[in-house]
C-alpha positions in Angstrom: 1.4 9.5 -46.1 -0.4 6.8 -43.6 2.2 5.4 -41.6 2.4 8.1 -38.9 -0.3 9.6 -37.0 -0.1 13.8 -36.9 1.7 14.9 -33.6 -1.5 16.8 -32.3 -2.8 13.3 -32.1 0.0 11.7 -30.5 -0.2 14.4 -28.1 -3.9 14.0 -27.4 -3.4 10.1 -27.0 -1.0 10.9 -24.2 -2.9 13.5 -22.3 -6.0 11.1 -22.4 -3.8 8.3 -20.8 -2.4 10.7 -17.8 -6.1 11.9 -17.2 -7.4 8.3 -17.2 -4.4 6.9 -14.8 -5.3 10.0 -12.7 -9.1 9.4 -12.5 -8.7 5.6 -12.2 -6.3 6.5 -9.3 -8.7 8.7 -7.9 -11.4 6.7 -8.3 -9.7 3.6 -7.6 -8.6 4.9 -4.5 -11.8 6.0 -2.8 -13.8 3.2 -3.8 -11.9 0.2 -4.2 -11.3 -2.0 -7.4 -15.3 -2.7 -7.8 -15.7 0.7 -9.3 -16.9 0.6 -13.1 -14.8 1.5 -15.7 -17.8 3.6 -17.2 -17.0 5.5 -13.7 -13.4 6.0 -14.6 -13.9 7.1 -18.0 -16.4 10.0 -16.6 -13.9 10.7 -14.1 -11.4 11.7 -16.8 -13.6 13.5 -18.9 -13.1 11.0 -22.3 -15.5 8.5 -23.8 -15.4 4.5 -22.4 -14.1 4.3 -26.1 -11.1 6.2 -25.5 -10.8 4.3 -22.2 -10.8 0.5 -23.6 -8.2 1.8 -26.4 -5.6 2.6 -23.9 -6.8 -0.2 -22.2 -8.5 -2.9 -23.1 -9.2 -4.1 -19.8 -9.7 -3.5 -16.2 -6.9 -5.8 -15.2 -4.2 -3.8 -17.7 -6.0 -0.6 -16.3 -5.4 -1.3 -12.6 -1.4 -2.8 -13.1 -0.8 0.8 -14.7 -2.6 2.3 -12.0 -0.9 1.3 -9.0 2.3 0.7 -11.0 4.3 3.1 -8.5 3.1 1.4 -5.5 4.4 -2.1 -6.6 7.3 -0.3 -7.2 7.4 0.9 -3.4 6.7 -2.4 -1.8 9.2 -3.9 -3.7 11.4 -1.5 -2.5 10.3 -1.9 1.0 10.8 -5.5 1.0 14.4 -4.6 -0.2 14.9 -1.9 2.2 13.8 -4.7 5.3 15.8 -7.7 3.9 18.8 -5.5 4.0 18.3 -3.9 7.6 21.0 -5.5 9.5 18.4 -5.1 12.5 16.1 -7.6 11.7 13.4 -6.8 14.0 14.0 -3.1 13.3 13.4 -4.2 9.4 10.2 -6.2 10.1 8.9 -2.8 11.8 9.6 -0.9 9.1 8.2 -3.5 6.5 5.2 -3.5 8.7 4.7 0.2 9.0 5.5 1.1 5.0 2.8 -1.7 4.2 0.3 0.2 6.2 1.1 3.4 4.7 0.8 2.0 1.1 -2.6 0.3 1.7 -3.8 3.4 3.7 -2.8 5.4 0.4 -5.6 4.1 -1.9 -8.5 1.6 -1.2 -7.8 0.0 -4.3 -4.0 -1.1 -3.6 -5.3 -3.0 -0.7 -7.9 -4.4 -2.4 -5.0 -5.2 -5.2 -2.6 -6.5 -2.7 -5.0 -8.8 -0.9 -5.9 -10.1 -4.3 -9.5 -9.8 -3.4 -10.6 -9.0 -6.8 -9.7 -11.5 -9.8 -8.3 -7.8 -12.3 -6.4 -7.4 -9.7 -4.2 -11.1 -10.3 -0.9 -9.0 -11.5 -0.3 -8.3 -7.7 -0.5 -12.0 -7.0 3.6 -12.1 -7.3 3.9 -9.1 -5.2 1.9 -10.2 -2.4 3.8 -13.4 -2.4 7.2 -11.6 -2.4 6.0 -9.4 0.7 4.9 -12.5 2.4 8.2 -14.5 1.8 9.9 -11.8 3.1 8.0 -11.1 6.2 8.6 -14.8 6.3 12.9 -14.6 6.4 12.3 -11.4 8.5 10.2 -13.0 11.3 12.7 -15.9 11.3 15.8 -13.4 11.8 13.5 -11.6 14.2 13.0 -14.5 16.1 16.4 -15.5 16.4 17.4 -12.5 18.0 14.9 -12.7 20.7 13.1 -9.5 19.6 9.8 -10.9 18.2 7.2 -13.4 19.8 8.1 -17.3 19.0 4.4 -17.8 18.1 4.3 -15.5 15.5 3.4 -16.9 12.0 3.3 -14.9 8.5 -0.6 -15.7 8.6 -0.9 -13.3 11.5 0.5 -10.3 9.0 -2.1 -11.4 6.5 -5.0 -11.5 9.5 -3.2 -7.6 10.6 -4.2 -6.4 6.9 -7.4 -8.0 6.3 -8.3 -5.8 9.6 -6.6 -3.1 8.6 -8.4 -2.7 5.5 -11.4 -1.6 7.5 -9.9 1.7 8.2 -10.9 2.8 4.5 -14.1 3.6 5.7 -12.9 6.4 8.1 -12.9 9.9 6.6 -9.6 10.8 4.5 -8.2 12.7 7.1 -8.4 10.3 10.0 -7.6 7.8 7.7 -3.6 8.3 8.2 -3.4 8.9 11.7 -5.5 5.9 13.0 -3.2 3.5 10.6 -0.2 4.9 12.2 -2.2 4.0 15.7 -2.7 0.6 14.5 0.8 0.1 12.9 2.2 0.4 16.3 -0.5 -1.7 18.6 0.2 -4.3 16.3 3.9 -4.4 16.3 4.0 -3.8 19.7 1.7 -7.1 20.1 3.8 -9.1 17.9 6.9 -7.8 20.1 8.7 -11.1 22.1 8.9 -7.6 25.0 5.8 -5.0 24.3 6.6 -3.0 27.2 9.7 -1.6 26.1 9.6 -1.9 22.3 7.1 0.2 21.1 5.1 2.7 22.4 1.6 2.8 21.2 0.6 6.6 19.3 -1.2 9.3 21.2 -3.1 11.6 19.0 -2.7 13.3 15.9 0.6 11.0 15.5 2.5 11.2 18.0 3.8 8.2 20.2 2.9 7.7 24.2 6.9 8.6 24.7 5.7 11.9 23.3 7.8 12.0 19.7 6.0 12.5 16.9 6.4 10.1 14.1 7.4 11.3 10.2 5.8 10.0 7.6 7.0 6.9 7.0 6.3 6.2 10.7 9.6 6.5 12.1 10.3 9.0 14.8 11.1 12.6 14.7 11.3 15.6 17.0 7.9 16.7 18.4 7.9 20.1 18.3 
C-alpha cells in the first residue's frame, strides 16, 4: 500500500510543525521578522529541509506564526467598535494594541508591514486603522478626545512605540503600559482628569494598579 503515510510519520510531521511555530515564535519575537529561516530551523532542532516542507516560505511561515495575534486584534477592534463608550473603546483599542506589539518584536514588525513576508497583515492593519478611524470620530463627538486628532497620529504612536523592543524583556511590559497611558492621556480633549499617567512597576499616579490588559485593579 502507497497511499497513506505510516502514523509514526504523521505524528513526526506534526511535532516538527509545533516545534517550528514555537521556535519561529521565539525567534520571531526577540529579533524581529529579519531573522533567517536557517535560524529558525536550528531553533527547532529539524533540518531547513524539514522547515521549507511545512513551509515553503517565510511569508506562509510568519501568517502561521502570529496567527493567534491577528486573531486578538481582530477581536479588539470588535471589542472597541462595540463599547457603547466610545472614548472608553478607543482606550482600550489603544492599550490592547500596545500589549500585542509589546508581545513579540515580530508582530510589530508584521503589523507595521515593515517587511514585504510580512504582506498578510496588510488587511489587518487596515482594519485596525479604519476602526481607530470610526472610534476617533465617536470619540470626538462626545467631546472626550482632542478635535485635532487624526488616525496618522496612532500610526506615528506605534512607529515610536516600537523602540521599546530594545529594552530588556522584563522592562519591556511595564514601560509600554507607561507609554499606553502618556499617550492616551495626550490625545485626551481633557488630560488632567482622564488618565493618570503610570508610576512604577504598573501602577497608575491615582495609585491603582493596572491588570494586564491595562485596565484598573485593586493595588494591593
Amino acid at each position: 500500500m502507497t497511499g497513506h503515510l505510516p502514523q509514526p510519520q504523521r505524528s513526526d510531521a506534526r511535532d516538527n510543525r509545533a516545534r517550528i511555530l514555537d521556535a519561529a515564535r521565539a525567534v520571531f519575537g526577540e529579533e524581529g521578522l529579519s531573522a533567517p529561516m536557517r535560524g529558525i530551523a536550528r531553533h527547532a532542532g529539524v533540518g531547513p529541509a524539514t522547515l521549507y516542507r511545512h513551509f515553503p516560505t517565510k511569508r506562509e511561515l510568519i501568517a502561521e506564526t502570529f496567527a493567534e495575534q491577528r486573531r486578538a486584534c481582530r477581536a479588539a477592534v470588535r471589542d472597541a467598535l462595540a463599547d457603547s463608550d466610545p472614548w472608553h473603546g478607543f482606550r482600550n483599542l489603544i492599550e490592547r494594541i500596545c500589549e500585542l506589539h509589546t508581545h513579540s518584536r515580530g508582530f510589530a514588525d508584521a503589523f507595521m508591514t515593515t517587511f514585504p513576508d510580512a504582506m498578510d497583515f496588510t488587511a489587518d492593519r487596515e482594519q485596525t486603522l479604519r476602526a481607530v478611524g470610526e472610534l476617533a470620530r465617536r470619540a470626538q463627538e462626545s467631546g472626550r478626545l482632542r478635535p485635532g486628532f487624526v488616525v496618522d497620529d496612532l500610526v506615528l504612536m506605534l512607529t515610536a512605540h516600537r523602540g521599546l523592543q530594545d529594552l530588556p524583556r522584563a522592562a519591556r511590559f511595564t514601560a509600554s503600559e507607561r507609554f499606553a497611558a502618556y499617550v492616551i492621556r495626550a490625545f485626551s480633549a481633557a488630560p488632567d482628569t482622564e488618565v493618570m499617567a503610570l508610576g512604577p512597576s504598573g501602577v497608575r499616579g491615582d495609585g491603582e494598579r493596572t491588570g494586564p490588559d491595562g485596565r484598573g485593579g485593586s493595588a494591593r
